[in-house]
Steps between C-alpha positions, in 0.01 A plus 500: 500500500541848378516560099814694536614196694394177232644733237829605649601123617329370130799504296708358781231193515594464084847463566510307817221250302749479183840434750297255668394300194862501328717471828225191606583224257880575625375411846366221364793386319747538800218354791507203233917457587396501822690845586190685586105409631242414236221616625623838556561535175189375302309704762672832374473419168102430527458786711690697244312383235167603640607818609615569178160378339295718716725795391460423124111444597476829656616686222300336233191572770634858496601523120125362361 
């Protein structure tokens, strides 16, 4: 991957990480009524999650 590349899509990757870690537990909540799929959901939200933790890692890698 191309610098220009990992730091053109980087501040898409913080706000895609932060959607998917608030918008997740509302999966969650709704798969629980039984009007959506479960899984789906808690997979997003972990995937979100350690997106947004390897973003966050990055920087402080970056920042030190």
């Amino acid at each position: 991957m191309t610098p220009a590349l990992a730091f053109g899509t980087l501040p898409w990757a913080i706000i895609t990480g932060g959607l998917a870690i608030t918008l997740g537990p509302a999966g969650i909540h709704y798969a629980r009524l039984e009007t959506g799929r479960l899984w789906t959901a808690i997979a997003g939200t972990t995937l979100g999650a350690a997106g947004l933790a390897g973003i966050i890692t990055l920087n402080r890698g970056l920042g030190a």
